[in-house]
C-alpha positions in Angstrom: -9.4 -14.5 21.4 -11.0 -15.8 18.1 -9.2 -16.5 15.4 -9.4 -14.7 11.9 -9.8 -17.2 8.9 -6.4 -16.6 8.1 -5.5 -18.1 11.7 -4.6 -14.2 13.7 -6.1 -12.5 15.7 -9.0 -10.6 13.5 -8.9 -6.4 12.7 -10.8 -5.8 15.9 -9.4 -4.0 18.3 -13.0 -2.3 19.4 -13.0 1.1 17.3 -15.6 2.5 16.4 -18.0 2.5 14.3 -18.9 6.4 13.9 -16.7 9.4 14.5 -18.5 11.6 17.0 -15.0 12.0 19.1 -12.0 11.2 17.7 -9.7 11.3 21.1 -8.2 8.7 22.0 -10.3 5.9 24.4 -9.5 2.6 25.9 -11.7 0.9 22.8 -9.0 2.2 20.3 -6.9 -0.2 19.0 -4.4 -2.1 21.4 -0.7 -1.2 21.4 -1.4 2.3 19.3 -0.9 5.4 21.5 -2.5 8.4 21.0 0.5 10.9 20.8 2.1 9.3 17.3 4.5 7.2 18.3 6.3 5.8 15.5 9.8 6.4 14.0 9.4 8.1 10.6 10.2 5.9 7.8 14.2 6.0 6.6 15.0 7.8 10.0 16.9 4.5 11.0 15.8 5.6 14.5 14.0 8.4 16.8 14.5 11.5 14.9 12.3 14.1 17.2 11.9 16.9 14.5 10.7 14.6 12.0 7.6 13.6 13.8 7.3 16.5 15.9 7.9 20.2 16.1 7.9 22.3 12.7 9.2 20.1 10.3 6.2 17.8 11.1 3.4 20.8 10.9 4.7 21.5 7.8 4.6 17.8 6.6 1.1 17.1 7.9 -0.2 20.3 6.4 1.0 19.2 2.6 4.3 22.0 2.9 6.9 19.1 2.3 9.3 21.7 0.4 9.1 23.7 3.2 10.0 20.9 5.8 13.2 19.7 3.5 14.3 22.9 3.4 14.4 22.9 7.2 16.2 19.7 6.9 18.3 20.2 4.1 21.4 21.7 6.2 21.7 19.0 8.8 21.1 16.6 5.6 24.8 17.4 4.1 26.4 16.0 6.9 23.7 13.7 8.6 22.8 10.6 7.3 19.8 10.2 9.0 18.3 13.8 8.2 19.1 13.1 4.3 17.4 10.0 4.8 14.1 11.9 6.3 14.5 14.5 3.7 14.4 12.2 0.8 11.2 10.2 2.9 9.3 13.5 2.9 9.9 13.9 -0.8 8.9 10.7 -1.6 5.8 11.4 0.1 5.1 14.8 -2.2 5.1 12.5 -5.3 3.2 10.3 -3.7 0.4 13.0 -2.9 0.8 14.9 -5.9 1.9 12.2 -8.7 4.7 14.8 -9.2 8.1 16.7 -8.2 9.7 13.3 -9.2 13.1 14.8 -10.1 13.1 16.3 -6.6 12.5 13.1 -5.1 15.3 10.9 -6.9 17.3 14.1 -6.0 17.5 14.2 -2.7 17.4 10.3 -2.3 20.0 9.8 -4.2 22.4 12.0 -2.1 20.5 9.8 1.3 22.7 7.2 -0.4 25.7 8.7 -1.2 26.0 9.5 2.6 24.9 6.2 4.7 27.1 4.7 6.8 25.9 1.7 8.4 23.7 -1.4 7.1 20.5 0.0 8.8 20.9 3.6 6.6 21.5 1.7 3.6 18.5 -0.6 4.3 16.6 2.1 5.0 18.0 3.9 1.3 17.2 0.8 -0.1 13.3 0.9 1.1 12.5 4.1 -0.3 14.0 3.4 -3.4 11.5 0.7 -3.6 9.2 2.8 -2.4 9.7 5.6 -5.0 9.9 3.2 -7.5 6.5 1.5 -7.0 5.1 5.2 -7.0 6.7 5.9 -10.6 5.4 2.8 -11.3 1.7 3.7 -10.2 2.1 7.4 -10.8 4.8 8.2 -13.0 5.6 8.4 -16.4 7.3 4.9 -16.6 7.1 1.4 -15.9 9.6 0.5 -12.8 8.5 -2.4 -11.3 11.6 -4.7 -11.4 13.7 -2.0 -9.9 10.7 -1.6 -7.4 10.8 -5.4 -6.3 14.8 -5.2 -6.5 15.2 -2.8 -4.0 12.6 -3.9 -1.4 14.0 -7.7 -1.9 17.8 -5.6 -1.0 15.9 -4.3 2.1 15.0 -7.2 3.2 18.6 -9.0 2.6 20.1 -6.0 5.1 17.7 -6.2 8.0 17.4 -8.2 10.8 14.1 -10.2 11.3 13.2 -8.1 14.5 14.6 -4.8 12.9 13.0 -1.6 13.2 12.5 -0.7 9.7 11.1 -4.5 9.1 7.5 -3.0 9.5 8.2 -0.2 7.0 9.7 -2.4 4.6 6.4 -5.3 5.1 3.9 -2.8 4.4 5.7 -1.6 1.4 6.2 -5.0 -0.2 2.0 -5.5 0.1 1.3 -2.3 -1.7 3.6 -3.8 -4.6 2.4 -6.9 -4.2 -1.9 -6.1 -4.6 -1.4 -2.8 -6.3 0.9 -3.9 -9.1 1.4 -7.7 -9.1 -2.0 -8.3 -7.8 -1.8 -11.0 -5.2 -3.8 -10.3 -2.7 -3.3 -13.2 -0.4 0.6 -11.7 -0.7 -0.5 -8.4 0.1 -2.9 -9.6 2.8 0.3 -11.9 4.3 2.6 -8.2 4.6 0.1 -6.1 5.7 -0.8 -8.2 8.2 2.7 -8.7 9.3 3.2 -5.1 9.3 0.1 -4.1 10.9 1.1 -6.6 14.0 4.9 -4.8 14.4 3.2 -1.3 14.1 0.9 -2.2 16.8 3.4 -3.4 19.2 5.8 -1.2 18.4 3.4 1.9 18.8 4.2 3.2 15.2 0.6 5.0 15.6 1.3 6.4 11.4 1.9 3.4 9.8 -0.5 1.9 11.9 -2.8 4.2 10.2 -1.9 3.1 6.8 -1.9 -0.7 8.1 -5.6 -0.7 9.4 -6.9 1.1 6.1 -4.8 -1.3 3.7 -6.5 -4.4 5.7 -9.8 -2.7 6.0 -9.6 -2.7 1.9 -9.1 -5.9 1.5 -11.7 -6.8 3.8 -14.3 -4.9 1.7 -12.8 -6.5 -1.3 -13.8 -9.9 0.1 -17.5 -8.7 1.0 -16.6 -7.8 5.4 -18.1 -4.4 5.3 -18.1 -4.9 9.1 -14.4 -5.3 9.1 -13.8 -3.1 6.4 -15.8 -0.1 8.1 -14.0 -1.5 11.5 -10.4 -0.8 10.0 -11.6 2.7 8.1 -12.6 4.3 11.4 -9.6 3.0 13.3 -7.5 4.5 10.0 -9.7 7.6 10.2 -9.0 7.9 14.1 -5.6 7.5 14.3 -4.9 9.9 11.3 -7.3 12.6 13.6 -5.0 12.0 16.9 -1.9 12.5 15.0 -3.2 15.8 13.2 -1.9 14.2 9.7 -4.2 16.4 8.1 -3.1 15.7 4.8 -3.9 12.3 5.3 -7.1 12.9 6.7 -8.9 13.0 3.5 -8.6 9.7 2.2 -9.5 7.8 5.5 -12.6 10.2 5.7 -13.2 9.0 1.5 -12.5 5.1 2.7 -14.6 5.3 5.2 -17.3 6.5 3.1 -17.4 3.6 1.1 -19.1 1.4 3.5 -21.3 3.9 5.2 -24.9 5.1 4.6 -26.1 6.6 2.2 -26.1 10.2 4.1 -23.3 9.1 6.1 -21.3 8.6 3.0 -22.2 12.3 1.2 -21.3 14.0 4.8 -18.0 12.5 5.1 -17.4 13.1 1.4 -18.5 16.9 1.8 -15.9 16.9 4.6 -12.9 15.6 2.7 -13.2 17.4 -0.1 -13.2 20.9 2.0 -10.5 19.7 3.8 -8.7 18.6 0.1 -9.5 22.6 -1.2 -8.0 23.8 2.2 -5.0 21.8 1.3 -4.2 23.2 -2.5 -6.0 20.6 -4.6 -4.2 17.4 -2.2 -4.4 14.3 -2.3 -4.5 15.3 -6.9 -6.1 11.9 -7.5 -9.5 12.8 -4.9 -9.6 15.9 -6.6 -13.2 15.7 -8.6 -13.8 12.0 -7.4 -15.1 13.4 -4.2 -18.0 15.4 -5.6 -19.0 12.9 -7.8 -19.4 10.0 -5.6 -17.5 8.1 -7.0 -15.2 5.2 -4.8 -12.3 7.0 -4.2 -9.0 5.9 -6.1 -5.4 7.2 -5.8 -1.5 6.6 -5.0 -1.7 3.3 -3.4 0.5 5.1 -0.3 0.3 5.7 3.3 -3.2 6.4 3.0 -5.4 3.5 2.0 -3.7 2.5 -1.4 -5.3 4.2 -4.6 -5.8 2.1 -7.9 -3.1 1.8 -9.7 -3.4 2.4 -13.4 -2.5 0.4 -16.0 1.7 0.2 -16.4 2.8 2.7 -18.7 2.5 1.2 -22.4 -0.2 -2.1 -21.3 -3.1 -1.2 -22.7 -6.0 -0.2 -20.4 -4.1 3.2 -18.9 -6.4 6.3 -18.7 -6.5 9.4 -17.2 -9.1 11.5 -14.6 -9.1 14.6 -15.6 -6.0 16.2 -14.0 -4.3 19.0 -16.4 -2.5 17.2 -19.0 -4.5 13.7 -18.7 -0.7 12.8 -17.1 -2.3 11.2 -13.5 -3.2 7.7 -14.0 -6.4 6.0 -11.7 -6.6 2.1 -12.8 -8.7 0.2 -11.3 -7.1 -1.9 -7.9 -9.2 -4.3 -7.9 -11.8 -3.2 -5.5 -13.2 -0.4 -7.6 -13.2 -1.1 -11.2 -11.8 -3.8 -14.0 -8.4 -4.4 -14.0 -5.6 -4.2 -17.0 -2.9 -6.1 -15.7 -1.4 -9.1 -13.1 -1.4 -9.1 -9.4 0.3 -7.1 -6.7 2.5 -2.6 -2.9 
């Protein structure tokens, strides 16, 4: 197999390039099943009704109160369910840019209550993770705290531990989104996109092949780039995520035709109305035609704005000018260093 210019195997893994059928087909990409797979992140291992059954309807279909309130009574006692709980609220803010006192909430009892090292490394990722998103979203600067808890994270697990692959892809999105490195973020997506392959973690897999495919386009492959937004697109289709089938259908309309582009934009902003105005930072973007920016996140990583009080922050239009879109370096100038 030929190598990538960074010395790996390159994105392909023979998806295609056009979504006619989204089932699953030998051309997909290797080691990603088409059933879903993967643990969901914080679980600290297979926790059935987080990726399957109600709890994940509700999640996919943007009802995360709903599905924590399902989980909120095995979550006083269960470690592992307070952990999911606080993940799924972490990933309201991250779709909203809001509920953040929710969020710290309920992660913040997800540490009170772990027990071993993998549940406080797990604690200890999506306290990063919410951290970045306050950082990107939010009404304050928390980077430090961000970078402090991944680098715990890291300290706690194991090289070949599940929740390494979580915690990779995490430290890219800091890394181009808010310190803007790119060959850092490349470096962790890349490592995370190789676990969540072999590991058949088909979601983050998702979120892997879109963050790549970015960077790709941000380096002038729009064959790669487009290669990686379908696979991203696909996966997210298989898995029914329909909450995060919006912003691969908006990626991948960044490297199509002209026509292409306005049909798969048409499509994700019916399917953004269907969902209550979510992802809030595609609202309005779509029917412009504009590159589509938002919560750098587990769909392809939105622009982050400028840190709160660096000059350069501005708002797009959402009620109360509070939602930030700065540019990430693919779609507009930036106001700050280099860094997810």
């Amino acid at each position: 197999m030929a190598l990538s210019e960074h010395g790996t195997a390159p994105l392909s893994g023979g998806t295609r390039g056009r979504r006619g059928n989204a089932r699953h087909s030998p051309g997909g990409p290797p080691g990603v099943p088409p059933h879903g797979g993967g643990l969901h992140p914080g679980s600290g291992g297979s926790l059935d009704e987080i990726t399957s059954g109600t709890v994940w309807r509700l999640r996919s279909r943007a009802c995360w109160q709903e599905a924590a309130e399902l989980l909120q009574p095995a979550a006083e006692h269960d470690p592992r369910a307070a952990l999911c709980r606080a993940e799924l609220l972490i990933e309201q803010c991250l779709f909203t840019a809001d509920h953040w006192d929710t969020a710290e909430a309920a992660l913040r009892l997800a540490e009170a209550g772990v027990t071993s090292t993998e549940q406080r490394a797990a604690a200890s990722c999506a306290r990063g993770f919410l951290a970045y998103l306050a950082s990107v979203l939010g009404p304050r600067d928390r980077l430090d705290e961000a970078q402090a808890a991944l680098g715990r994270t890291s300290a706690l697990l194991a090289p070949d531990a599940p929740g390494r692959p979580l915690l990779d892809f995490r430290r890219g999105l800091v890394a181009e989104n808010l310190l803007r490195d790119q060959t850092a973020a490349w470096i962790a997506y890349r490592r995370a996109h190789d676990a969540a392959l072999a590991r058949g973690d088909t979601l983050l897999a998702s979120s892997t092949w879109r963050h790549l495919a970015a960077l790709a386009l941000a380096g002038g492959d729009r064959g790669r780039a487009r290669e990686g937004f379908a696979a991203s697109l696909r996966l997210r289709e298989e898995l029914g995520f329909m909450v995060g089938v919006a912003p691969a259908l908006a990626a991948l309309a960044e490297v199509a035709e002209p026509a292409e582009a306005d049909r798969l934009r048409a499509e994700a902003a019916r399917l953004v109305q269907s969902l209550g105005g979510v992802p809030v930072w595609l609202v309005g973007r779509l029917e412009t035609g504009e590159a589509p920016t938002g919560p750098p996140g587990a769909p392809r990583g939105a622009p982050p704005g400028a840190r709160p009080g660096v000059a350069g922050a501005r708002t797009n239009g959402t009620p109360g000018g509070r939602l930030r879109t700065p540019p990430d370096g693919r779609t507009g100038g930036d106001s700050r260093g280099t860094i997810r």
